[in-house]
N, C-alpha and C positions, 0 to 999 in steps of 0.2 A: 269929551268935556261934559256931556250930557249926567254921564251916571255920578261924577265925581260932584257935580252940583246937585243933584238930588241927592247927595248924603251928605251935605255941607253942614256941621252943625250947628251953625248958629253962632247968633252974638251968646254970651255965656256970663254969669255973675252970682253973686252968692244968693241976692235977694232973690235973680229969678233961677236959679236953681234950687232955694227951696220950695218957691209956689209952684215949681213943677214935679219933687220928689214924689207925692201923694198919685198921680197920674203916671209916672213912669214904671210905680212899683205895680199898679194896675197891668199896665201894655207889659209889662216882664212877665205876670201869670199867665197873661195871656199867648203871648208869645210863646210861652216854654209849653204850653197844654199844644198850641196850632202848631210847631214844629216839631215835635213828638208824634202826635197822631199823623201828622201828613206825608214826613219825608224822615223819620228816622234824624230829624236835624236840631234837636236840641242844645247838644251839648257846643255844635260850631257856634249858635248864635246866643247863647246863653254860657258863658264859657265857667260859670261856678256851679253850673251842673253835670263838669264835664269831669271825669276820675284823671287822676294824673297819670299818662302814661308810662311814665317811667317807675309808677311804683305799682301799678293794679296787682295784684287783688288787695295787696295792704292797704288802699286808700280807703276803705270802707270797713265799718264792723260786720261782721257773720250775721246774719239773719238769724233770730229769735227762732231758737229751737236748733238751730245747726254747731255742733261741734266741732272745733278743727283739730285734726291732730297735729303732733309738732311737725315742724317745716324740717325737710326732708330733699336731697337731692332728687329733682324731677326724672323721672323714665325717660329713656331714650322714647322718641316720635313713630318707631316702631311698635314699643310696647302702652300707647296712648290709652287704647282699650287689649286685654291680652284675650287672647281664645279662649282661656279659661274662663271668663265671663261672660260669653257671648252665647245664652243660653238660646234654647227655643222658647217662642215667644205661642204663646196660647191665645187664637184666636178668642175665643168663646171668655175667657176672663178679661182681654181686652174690653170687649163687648160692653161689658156687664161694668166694666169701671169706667167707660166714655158715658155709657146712657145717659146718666143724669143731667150730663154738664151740655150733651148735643142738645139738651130740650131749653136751654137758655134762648130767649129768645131775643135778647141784644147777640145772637152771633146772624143774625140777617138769614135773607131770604135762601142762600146758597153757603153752603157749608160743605166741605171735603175736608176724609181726613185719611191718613194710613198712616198702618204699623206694622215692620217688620224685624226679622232676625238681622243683626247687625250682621251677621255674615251671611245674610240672604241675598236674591234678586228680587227683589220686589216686596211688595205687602202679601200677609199672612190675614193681614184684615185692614177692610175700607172702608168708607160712609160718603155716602152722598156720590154725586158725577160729575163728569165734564169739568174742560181746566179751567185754572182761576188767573185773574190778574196776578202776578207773583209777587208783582212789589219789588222790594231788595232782597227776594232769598234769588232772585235773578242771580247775585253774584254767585252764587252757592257752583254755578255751573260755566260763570265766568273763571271762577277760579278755579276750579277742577281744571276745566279744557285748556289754563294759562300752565300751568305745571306741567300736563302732559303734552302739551303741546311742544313747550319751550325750557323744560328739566327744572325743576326745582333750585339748581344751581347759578342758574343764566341771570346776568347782570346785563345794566343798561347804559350804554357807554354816551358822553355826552364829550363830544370831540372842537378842537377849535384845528382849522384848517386851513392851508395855504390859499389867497383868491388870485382873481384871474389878475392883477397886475400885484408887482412886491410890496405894493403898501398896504393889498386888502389881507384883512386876516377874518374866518369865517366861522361863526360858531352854531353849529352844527345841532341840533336837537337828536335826541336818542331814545326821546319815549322812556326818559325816566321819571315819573310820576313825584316823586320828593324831591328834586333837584331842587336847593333852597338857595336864596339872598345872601348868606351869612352862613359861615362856620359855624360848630355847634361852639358853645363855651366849655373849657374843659369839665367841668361839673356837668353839664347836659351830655358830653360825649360818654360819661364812665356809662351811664344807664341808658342815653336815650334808644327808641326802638320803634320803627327800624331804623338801622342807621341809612346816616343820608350824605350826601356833597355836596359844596355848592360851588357855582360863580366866581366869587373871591377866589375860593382855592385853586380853580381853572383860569382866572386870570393873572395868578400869581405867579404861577405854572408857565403861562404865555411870560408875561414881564423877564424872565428871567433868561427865554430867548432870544428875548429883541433887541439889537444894539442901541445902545445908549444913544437918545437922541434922535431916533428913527420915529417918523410920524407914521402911523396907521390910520384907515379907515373901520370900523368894526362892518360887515354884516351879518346875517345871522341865515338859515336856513333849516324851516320846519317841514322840508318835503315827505320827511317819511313818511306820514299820515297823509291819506287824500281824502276829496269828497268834503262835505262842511261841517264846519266847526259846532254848528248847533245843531241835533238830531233833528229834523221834519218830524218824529213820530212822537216829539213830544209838547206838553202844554206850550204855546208860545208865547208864554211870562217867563221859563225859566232862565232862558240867560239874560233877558235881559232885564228882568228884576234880581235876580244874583242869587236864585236858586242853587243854577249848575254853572262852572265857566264854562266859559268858550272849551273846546277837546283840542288841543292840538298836542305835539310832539317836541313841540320845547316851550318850556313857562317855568318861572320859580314860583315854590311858594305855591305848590296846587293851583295855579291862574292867577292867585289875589290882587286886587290891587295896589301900586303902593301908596296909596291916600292912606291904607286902614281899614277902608270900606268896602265892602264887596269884591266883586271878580272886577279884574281889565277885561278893557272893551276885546282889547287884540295883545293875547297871553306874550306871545312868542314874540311880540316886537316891544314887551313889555320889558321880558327876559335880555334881550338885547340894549337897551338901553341901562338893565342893571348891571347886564357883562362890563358896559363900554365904562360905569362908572366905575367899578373895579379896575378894570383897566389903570385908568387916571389916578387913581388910589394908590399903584403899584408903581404909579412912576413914568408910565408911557404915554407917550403924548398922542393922543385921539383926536385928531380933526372928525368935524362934522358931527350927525346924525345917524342911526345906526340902520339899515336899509336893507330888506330882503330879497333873497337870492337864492340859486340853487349850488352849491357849491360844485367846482368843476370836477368833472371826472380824475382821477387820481391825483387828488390833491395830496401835498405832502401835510402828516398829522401835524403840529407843533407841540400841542398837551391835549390831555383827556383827563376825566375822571369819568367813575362808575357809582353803579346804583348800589344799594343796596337789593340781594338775593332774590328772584320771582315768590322763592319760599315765604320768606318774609314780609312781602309787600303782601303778597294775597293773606296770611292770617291778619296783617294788620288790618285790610279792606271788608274782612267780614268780621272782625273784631268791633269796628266804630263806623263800620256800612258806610267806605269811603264812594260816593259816587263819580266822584271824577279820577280817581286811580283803577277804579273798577273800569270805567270805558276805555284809560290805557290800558288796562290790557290786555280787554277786548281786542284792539284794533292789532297790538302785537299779535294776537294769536291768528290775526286774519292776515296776516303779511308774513307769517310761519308756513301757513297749513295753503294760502291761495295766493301770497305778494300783494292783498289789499287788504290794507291797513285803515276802510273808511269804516261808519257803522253799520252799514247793510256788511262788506265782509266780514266784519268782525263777528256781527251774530252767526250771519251763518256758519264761518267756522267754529264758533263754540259748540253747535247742534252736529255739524260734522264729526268734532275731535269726541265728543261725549259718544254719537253712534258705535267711536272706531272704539270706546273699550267696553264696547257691551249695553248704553244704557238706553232703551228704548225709549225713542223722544217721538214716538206717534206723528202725531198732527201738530205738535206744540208750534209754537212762532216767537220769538222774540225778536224784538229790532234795535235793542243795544246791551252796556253791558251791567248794567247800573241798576236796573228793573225801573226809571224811571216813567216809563213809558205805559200809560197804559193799554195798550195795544198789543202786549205781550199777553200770549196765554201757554202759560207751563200746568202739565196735570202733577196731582199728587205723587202719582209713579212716578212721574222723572226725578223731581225733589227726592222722593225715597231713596232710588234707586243711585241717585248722583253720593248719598249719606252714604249709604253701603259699598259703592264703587271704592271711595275714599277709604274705608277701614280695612277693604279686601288685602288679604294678605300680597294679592298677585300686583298689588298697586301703590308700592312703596312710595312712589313720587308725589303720590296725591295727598298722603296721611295731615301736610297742614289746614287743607280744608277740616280735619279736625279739631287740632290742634286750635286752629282758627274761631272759634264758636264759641260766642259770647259765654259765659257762666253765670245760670240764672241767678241774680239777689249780687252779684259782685263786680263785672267785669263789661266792658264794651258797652250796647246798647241795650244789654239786660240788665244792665248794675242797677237801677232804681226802677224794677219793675219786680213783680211774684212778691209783693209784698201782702196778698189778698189770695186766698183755696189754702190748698194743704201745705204745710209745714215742708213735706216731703223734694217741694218742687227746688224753692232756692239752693246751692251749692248743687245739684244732680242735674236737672236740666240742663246741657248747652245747645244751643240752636241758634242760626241766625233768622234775624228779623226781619219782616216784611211788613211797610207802613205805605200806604197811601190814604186818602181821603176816602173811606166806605172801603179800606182793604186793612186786613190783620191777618199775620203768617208767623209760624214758627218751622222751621223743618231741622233738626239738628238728631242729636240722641240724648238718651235719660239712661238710666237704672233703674228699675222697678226694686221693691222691698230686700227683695234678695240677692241684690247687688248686680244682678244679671242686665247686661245693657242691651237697648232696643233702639231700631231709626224709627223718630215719627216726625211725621206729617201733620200740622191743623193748616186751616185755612179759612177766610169767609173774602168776598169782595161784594157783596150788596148787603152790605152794616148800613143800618140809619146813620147819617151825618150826628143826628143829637143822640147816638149813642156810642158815641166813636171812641169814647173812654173805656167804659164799660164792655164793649166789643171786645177790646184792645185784652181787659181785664180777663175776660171770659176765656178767649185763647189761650194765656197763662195759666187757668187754671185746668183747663181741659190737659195741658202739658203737664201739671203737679200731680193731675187722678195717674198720671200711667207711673212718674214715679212712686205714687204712695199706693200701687197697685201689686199685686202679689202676678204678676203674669207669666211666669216662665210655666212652661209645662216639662213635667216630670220632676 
């Protein structure tokens, strides 16, 4: 009851909603500049800043100076970037096109960068040392190690199940990160993406099994996931100022609340409570309150639905840098590769599943899957090298962390940014983003002039606080010099 009264709005009227208009338009700039710079979180809480999913890249015009050519059936996910453009990248002209933009001195006291061949192991050229806060390019390596780990094809099954006596029936969590309240509407299904199930359809599902007239009890069981719902390694405002929800392994609705406002206190007895009202919806008669439990060993299924694809979920999560879809699935990848599904497994299995295809993770540490945390230190190498793993030909499974990566000037958490450096950057850049409070990261790939693409690396995490803007700016354009750079060699 606590969070849902701290967002109570108020008595409400026309008089005092105009003496309040002038002050709210205030706290909205404000707002959109502090959740942009800190957490990648703009568009959740400012939602007319947010591009519409279902139509990106159309939702915005081309950036001043970028031509499009006509729209054209997209390349299979194979052919994303082709070998024919995957030129050698020239140290020495990298060089010479970083200098100017590395002497910026809103990029803070600590600055890492690298550049390499898209079908390389590593940087061909670097700047600066030692690893940095990563921020949200964290997912970058959540979502590699969730593809390899658990196939690009693997869906996430969200099951109701026989309980311990014949009137309980058990609904089951499955670590499906969109599992929604509501159907989509037929208009939202032709396009929406990724696609998703919800509750209703799973209880409608159930309803159609139950004899008419039979009274049930709902409960629910979110044992997959263990260990606690709120990470220890991170600020102890986020959940429960409504940063991040609660992690657990069944919630509709990413955790939300259903006031409107923020996250639920407790996701998955949230989710239960929406199952049981769908229930009653469909016809069956639900005594009581809906009550947690572990469901018995070989329970008979009654209905299921599934997630939508791992493929899909991960381009969506470094697409709009989801942080609570990125810790499921995390924790999936730790209940794959070790049977713990908490955030201590979860990290460490993403450093494991990244060692097993090659990509040297040193000393790095990360302690969840989100980069929320800042206690995570990833070097420039591993971010390179996780880019390059991804386009490797030998690594088909991992190609949507390409696919995945914002488009700078159009699309996810780049669409209103590179609006400032070279012309070059917008439509060529894609990279996912890295935002905390004194931290700015880009790690994705570009094209230099001659169409030939490269994996790069920026980074700073000791940005002035009052230069957090301009920080922010400086990285994007340090990203524009390598596209509007001549670097392939030969």
């Amino acid at each position: 009851m606590g969070r849902d009264r701290r967002h109570s709005p108020g008595p409400t009227g026309p008089g005092r909603v105009a003496h309040w208009v002038p002050t709210l338009l205030v706290l909205a700039l404000v707002a959109a500049a502090f959740a942009s710079y800190r957490l990648d979180l703009g568009p959740r809480y400012l939602p007319w800043l947010a591009l519409d999913p279902q139509s990106e890249p159309a939702a915005i015009a081309p950036p001043a100076g970028v031509a499009l050519p006509e729209w054209s059936e997209p390349a299979s996910v194979s052919e994303v970037v082709p070998p024919a453009r995957r030129g050698t990248v020239d140290p020495a002209a990298v060089a010479a096109a970083m200098a100017p933009g590395l002497q910026d001195e809103d990029l803070g006291r600590h600055v890492v960068a690298a550049v390499g061949d898209l079908n390389g192991d590593g940087p061909v050229w670097s700047y600066g040392e030692g690893a940095v806060i990563p921020a949200s390019t964290t997912k970058l390596l959540t979502g590699a190690a969730a593809l390899e780990a658990l196939s690009p094809d693997t869906r996430f099954t969200t099951r109701v199940v026989t309980g311990a006596s014949p009137r309980d029936v058990v609904l089951v969590g499955g670590g499906d990160p969109y599992l929604a309240s509501r159907p989509l509407t037929p208009e939202e299904s032709l396009t929406a993406y990724p696609e998703r199930t919800d509750v209703v359809t799973l209880a409608r599902r159930v309803a159609a099994s139950v004899d008419p007239g039979q009274r049930v009890r709902v409960q629910y069981d979110d044992s997959l996931f263990t260990g606690p719902s709120n990470n220890p390694r991170w600020r102890a405002d986020y959940v429960p100022d409504d940063i991040v929800s609660p992690i657990t392994a069944l919630w509709v609705d990413r955790g939300a609340s259903p006031t409107g406002f923020g996250y639920s206190d407790d996701p998955s007895a949230t989710a239960g409570e929406t199952f049981a009202a769908a229930l009653r919806d469909a016809g069956v008669r639900v005594v009581g309150a809906p009550t947690p439990t572990t469901a018995p060993a070989g329970a008979t299924e009654i209905a299921s639905v599934t997630s939508a694809p791992v493929a899909d979920i991960v381009e969506h999560v470094l697409e709009v840098s989801d942080n609570e879809a990125a810790e499921v699935l995390a924790r999936h990848v730790g209940i794959a590769v070790s049977g713990e599904g908490s955030f201590e497994g979860g990290a460490a299995a993403v450093l494991a599943t990244l060692r097993g295809i090659g990509v040297d993770t040193g000393s790095d540490v990360i302690h969840d899957g989100s980069g929320l945390s800042r206690q995570n230190r990833v070097s420039a190498g591993t971010l390179l090298q996780v880019v390059q793993a991804a386009a490797a030909p030998a690594n088909p499974a991992l190609r949507a962390v390409l696919t995945g990566l914002p488009v700078a000037g159009f699309t996810g958490s780049l669409a209103f940014r590179f609006d400032t450096g070279s012309p070059a950057g917008p439509g060529h850049v894609r990279a996912k983003t890295g935002t905390l409070s004194r931290v700015h990261s880009l790690a994705g790939v570009t094209t230099d002039r001659d169409g030939n693409a490269m994996a790069f690396v920026v980074a700073v995490d000791r940005a002035r606080d009052e230069d957090k803007l301009d920080a922010q700016q400086a990285v994007d354009r340090l990203a524009g010099d390598l596209a509007a750079c001549r670097c392939s060699a030969g």
